[in-house]
C-alpha positions, 0 to 999 in steps of 0.5 A: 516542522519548526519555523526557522531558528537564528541557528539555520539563518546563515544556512540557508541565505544564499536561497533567493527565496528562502528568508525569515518566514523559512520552515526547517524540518529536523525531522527530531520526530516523524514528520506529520503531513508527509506522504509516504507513498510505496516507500518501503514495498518492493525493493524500496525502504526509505523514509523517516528514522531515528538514526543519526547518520547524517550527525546532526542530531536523532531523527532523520531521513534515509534508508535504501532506495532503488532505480526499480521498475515500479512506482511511484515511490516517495517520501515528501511534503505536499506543497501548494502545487508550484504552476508557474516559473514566474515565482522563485522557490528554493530549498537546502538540505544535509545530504550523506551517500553512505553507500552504494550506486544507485540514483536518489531525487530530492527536491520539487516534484509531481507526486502522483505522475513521479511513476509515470513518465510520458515517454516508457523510454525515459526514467524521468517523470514529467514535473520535476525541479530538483537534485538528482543524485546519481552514483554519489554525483550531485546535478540539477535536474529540471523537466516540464509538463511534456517530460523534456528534460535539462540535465547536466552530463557531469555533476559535483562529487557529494558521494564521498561519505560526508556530510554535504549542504546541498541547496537548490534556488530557482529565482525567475529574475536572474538570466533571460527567462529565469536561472537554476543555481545549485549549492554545495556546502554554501558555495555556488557548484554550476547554474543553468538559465531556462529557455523561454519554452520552459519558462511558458511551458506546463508545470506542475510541481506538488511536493518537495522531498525524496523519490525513486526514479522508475524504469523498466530496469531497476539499479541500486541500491544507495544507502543515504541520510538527510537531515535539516530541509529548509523551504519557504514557509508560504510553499505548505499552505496552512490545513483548509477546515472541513465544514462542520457537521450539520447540527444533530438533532438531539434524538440522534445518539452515537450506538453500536449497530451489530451485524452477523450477515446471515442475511443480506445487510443491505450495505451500500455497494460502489464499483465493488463487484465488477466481474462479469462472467465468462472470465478470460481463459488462461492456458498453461502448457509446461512440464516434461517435454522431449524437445531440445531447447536448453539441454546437450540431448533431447528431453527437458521440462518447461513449456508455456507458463502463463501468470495466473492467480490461480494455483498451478505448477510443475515440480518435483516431490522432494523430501521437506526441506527447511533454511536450517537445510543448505540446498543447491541446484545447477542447470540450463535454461533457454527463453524461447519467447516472451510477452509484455507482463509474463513472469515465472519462478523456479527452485524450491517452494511448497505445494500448499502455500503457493496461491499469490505472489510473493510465493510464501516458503520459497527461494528460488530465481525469477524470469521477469520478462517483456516483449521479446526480452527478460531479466534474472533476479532471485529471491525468497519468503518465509513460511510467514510471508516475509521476504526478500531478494535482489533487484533485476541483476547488471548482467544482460547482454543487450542495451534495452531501454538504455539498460545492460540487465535484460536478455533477449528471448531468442532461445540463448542457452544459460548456465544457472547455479542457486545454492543457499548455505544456512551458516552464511551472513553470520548464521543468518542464512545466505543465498548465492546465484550465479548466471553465466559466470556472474555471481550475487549473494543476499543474506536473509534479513536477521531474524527470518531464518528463525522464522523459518520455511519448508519447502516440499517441492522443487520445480517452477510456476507462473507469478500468480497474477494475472498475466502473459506467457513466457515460453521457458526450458530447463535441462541437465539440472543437479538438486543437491548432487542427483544428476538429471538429463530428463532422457525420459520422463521424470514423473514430477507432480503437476497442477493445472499445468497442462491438458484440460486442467490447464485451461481455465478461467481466471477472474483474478484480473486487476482493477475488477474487484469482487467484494461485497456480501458473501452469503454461501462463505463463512471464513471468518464467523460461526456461520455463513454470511459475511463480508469481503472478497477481493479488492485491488489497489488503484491508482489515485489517477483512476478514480473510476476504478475506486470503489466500497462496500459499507453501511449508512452511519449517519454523520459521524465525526472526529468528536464522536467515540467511535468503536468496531469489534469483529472477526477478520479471516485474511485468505489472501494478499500479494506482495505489497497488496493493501485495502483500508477498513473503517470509516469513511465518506461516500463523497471524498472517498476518492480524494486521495493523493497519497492512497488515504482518501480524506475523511478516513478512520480506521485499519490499514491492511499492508505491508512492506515485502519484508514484513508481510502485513499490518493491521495499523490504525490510520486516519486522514482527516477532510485537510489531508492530514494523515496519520499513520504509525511504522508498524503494527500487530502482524496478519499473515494471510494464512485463513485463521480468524482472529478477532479486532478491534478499532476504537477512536477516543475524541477526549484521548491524547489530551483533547487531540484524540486517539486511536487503539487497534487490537489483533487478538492479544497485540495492541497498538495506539496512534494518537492525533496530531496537533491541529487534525481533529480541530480541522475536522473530518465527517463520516457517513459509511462504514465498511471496506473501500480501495487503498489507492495507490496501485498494485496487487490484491487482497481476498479478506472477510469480516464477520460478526461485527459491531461498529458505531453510527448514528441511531434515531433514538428509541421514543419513550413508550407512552402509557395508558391506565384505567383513571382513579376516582380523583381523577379530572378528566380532559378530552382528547381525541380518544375520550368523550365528556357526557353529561349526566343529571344528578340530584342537584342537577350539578353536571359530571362527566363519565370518562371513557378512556382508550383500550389499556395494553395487555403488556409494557415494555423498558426503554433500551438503555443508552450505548446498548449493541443494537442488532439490526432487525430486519 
């Protein structure tokens, strides 16, 4: 972000608010500061670039973004949060649709609530003064606290595929209670006054830049750029210092403390263990059935299929098949009953890596449901944990929510095709789906058929998480050209789907962590005893649910050299699941608006659906200055230990300081911005805490590590001797002056000196690993 040039002046000045003091962003650089915020996790993959779309210059913003059913998902710049429309605020902004049909937001917002409106029905969150963008028209948009909303029906055409100048002016002076004017290429296009409830109502705008609108049916994606945001320079305040650290005394020295868990450390532990035994009961009910729901004949498979984390399916034993394969199936379905959060998939997986969502070495279609009603998409992932799909597909048949993608749960017959063919999209590998005659294609992102699957079963499962139940039935399927009608039973292998292996206690449930000292497992090290377990994302709202497990380090801070070696083992990980290890500080460990807590250094474990996981370096200093790069050394959560490392160098970077992670052999640096470690930040823990912002889990372990803290220093050994004949003697506590006559009556003294040691010991020298004694 650069104060505005003479260049930008004459951009900008048909803002009320926006004059010389105005800042442009132009994004020739990543921009610092900004929260990226479940921009690139699921279906959405927005954010900073280093394209030239838009043609004003490398660096941008864009990307794909979708109207989905989760969030909040945003890239935006935190502001002083706006409270009241009695001040006037502005912002203009290049602005290209290059493709598509969904709908993008840009302007002021409420960050944290952008997910969450108050009324379920709406897609609009409450808070929100700026452009919505809806199929390439360009319309204000502005909602109070209480989520009332003031939206034009029709809007100005921006979706032509040029590059457009859109500016956006509130100015509290103009009309009765306050005006909203919006700009195209300079020239006012339409304006509103606010009433005076809006102008007297809740507010609470806290950052300006691009978000997703979240619905319970998703739409999009579009294809955009942006380039060139102009704002007033007093909306960002400047970064607020962290207190300096208390001074030091000088026996306290930075050393590396060392730690195998063979036995209990005695780390500190907050909300990290929260399940509380005996854990809910799931009950699977699915597989070969001889009723007639789906099919021409009675006898079909299916049943009730419950989300569950635990593993279990039902399916056909199929020969191994690859994405060098092309594959096919057809068939019927019928959804005779569905809950509020039930989800299952069908089509071909693999027996051994099925154990989270998303399912590894899958393709298949997904039945995400609710009450009374469900929704088609299709999807896959490689044997390395990337994946992808489609959004719930246009194609339902009742109006739900204000939607046309969801059909109702009624027991409705559906004629369903999934065929993949490996030379499509160019030879990168295409699935198609077809669902009562309407057809969709994915290609799979280049590079990921290389990557490759196998699948060994063909068949369904639950989403593995936890969940409710959908009441599902396939019949008269066609697999690669072998017919069945399921008239008798097709002996196809089952795993906790039914009977008494079917129920059983599930304590996988969202936000109850499980992490900690480990005593009886040993997936990382070379012997039992470590740490981790599982850890959930939490939503910053629900700091309650926030929680760590991690060792007193003293004070630490952005001055010291810090450095932790280790092994890590990665059991399990959830699409789009995330935790954070490092350093951190036990009393702003939950201030966080934008998943980092303040006062962080360390590793970020997460990662786009597309990609798997990253081990990245990502620090947030006490101001909310958050660093974090696009991408990192890859983990997959496959169970083998690597070893890492994390180090922070103070003097890196030119004094700004810098940050190097290793995974085994990949390395990655991160260095500090400008002005982040002037402005500060303290540590006292060291360990692993909650990301927060909410989602799935990951199951993790680290063994064997040493990290940095702050140590007493060793006190330099005192010695004891036998004295010479020279020697003076001076009492002290331990010695008594006698005197004793002589010849010359000239008194002496006769010294009798403490116990001298039978052995010495060698001061420890400095920066040595100190393995803790217990």
């Amino acid at each position: 972000m650069r104060s505005i040039s003479n260049c930008f002046i004459v951009l900008v000045l048909f803002l009320s608010s926006i004059a010389a003091t105005a800042a442009v962003e132009e994004f020739d650089s990543a921009p610092q500061g900004w929260d990226a915020v479940m921009n690139t996790e699921g279906n959405q993959d927005f954010g900073f670039r280093n394209t030239n779309e838009c043609g004003l210059g490398a660096g941008e913003v864009g990307g794909s973004i979708f109207r989905d059913t989760v969030g909040p998902a945003y890239y935006a710049l935190p502001i002083d949060p706006i409270t009241s429309l009695d001040q006037p605020f502005s912002f203009s902004v290049y602005y290209r649709k290059i493709s598509g049909g969904g709908t993008l937001n840009l302007g002021f917002f409420n960050g944290p609530n952008s997910g969450a409106a108050n009324d379920p029905s709406s897609e609009y969150p409450p808070s929100a003064f700026c452009f919505h963008l809806d199929d390439g028209a360009a319309m204000y948009l502005f909602l109070d606290g209480e989520n009332r909303r003031n939206r034009p029906s029709t809007g100005v055409n921006v979706g032509d595929g040029s590059v457009h100048q859109l500016g956006f002016d509130y100015n509290p002076d103009e009309g009765s209670f306050g005006r909203v004017t919006i700009y195209v290429d300079g020239s006012p296009a339409s304006s509103i006054d606010i009433d005076s409830a809006l102008r007297n109502d809740t507010i609470n705008l806290t950052h300006l830049g691009f978000f997703a609108l979240v619905h319970s049916s998703g739409s999009g994606p579009v294809v955009w750029c942006a380039d060139n945001l102009a704002f007033p320079a007093e909306l960002v305040a400047p970064p607020t210092p962290t207190p300096s650290p208390t001074p030091r005394p000088s026996t306290l020295q930075v050393v590396q403390r060392c730690e195998d868990f063979d036995q209990d450390p005695g780390w500190i532990g907050v909300n990290n263990r929260r399940i509380t035994p005996p854990c809910p009961l799931t009950v699977q009910n699915y597989g070969y059935r001889t009723s007639n729901h789906a099919g021409e004949s009675a006898g079909e498979v299916g049943g009730r299929i419950e989300r569950s984390s635990i593993k279990n399916y039902y399916g056909k034993v199929i020969e191994p098949k690859t994405l060098d394969d092309p594959l096919s199936a057809s068939g019927t379905l019928a959804v005779t009953s569905s809950s509020g959060g039930s989800t299952m998939i069908f089509g071909w997986f693999n027996a051994d890596t099925a154990k989270e969502w998303r399912t590894a070495n899958s393709l298949v279609f997904r039945l995400d449901a609710e009450t009374g009603y469900f929704q088609v998409f299709f999807e896959y992932a490689t044997g390395t944990w990337k994946a992808g799909g489609s959004p719930g597909l246009p194609i339902g048949t009742t109006d739900f929510r204000g939607t046309g993608t969801y059909f109702p749960s009624n027991g409705e017959k559906h004629d369903w095709e999934l065929r993949y063919d490996p030379e499509g999209a160019g030879g990168d590998g295409e699935i198609e789906f077809t669902f009562d005659g309407s057809t969709f294609t994915v290609a799979l992102a280049p590079g990921y058929r290389e990557e490759g699957a196998t699948f060994n079963r063909f068949g369904m499962l639950p989403r593995l998480s936890s969940g409710d139940p959908i009441f599902v039935y396939f019949d008269d399927i066609t697999l690669d050209g072998e017919f069945m009608n399921f008239d008798d039973d097709p002996g196809w292998e089952g795993l906790r789907n039914e009977g008494p292996e079917g129920t059983y206690q599930d304590c996988y449930i969202r936000p109850l962590h499980d992490f900690g000292y480990s005593a009886d497992t040993n997936h990382a090290g070379d012997a039992t005893g470590e740490a981790g377990g599982l850890i959930w994302r939490i939503e910053a709202s629900n700091p309650q649910n926030m929680g760590y497990y991690g060792d007193d380090v003293g004070q630490l801070s952005l001055n010291d050299p810090l450095e932790v070696s280790g092994k890590i083992s990665f059991e399990r990980g959830s699409s789009d699941a995330a935790t954070l290890f490092g350093w951190f500080n036990s009393s702003t460990y939950t201030d966080s608006d934008s998943g980092f807590p303040k006062n962080f250094l360390g590793a970020f474990v997460e990662g786009p659906s597309r990609i798997g996981f990253y081990f990245r370096p990502a620090y947030n200093n006490g101001a909310g200055q958050r660093g974090l790069p696009d991408e990192g050394p890859y983990i997959p959560p496959d169970s083998i230990t690597r070893f890492f490392t994390i180090a922070y160098d103070p003097d890196g970077a030119e004094g700004r300081g810098e940050m190097t992670i290793s995974l085994d052999d990949e390395v990655r640096t991160l260095e500090l911005q400008p002005g982040v470690k002037d402005s500060g930040a303290l540590f006292d823990r060291f360990g692993i805490l909650t990301y927060h912002n909410g989602g799935p889990d990951v199951e993790i372990f680290f063994d064997d590590l040493c990290y940095s803290a702050l140590q007493e220093e060793e006190p330099e050994p005192t010695f004891t001797r036998a004295p010479s004949e020279t020697d003076t003697p001076t009492p002290t506590a331990s010695q008594t002056l006698t005197p004793t006559p002589t010849a010359t009556s000239t008194p002496t003294a006769t010294l009798t000196p403490t116990e001298t040691p039978t052995a010495t010991s060698t001061p420890e020298p400095e920066n040595i690993s100190v393995w803790r004694l217990r």
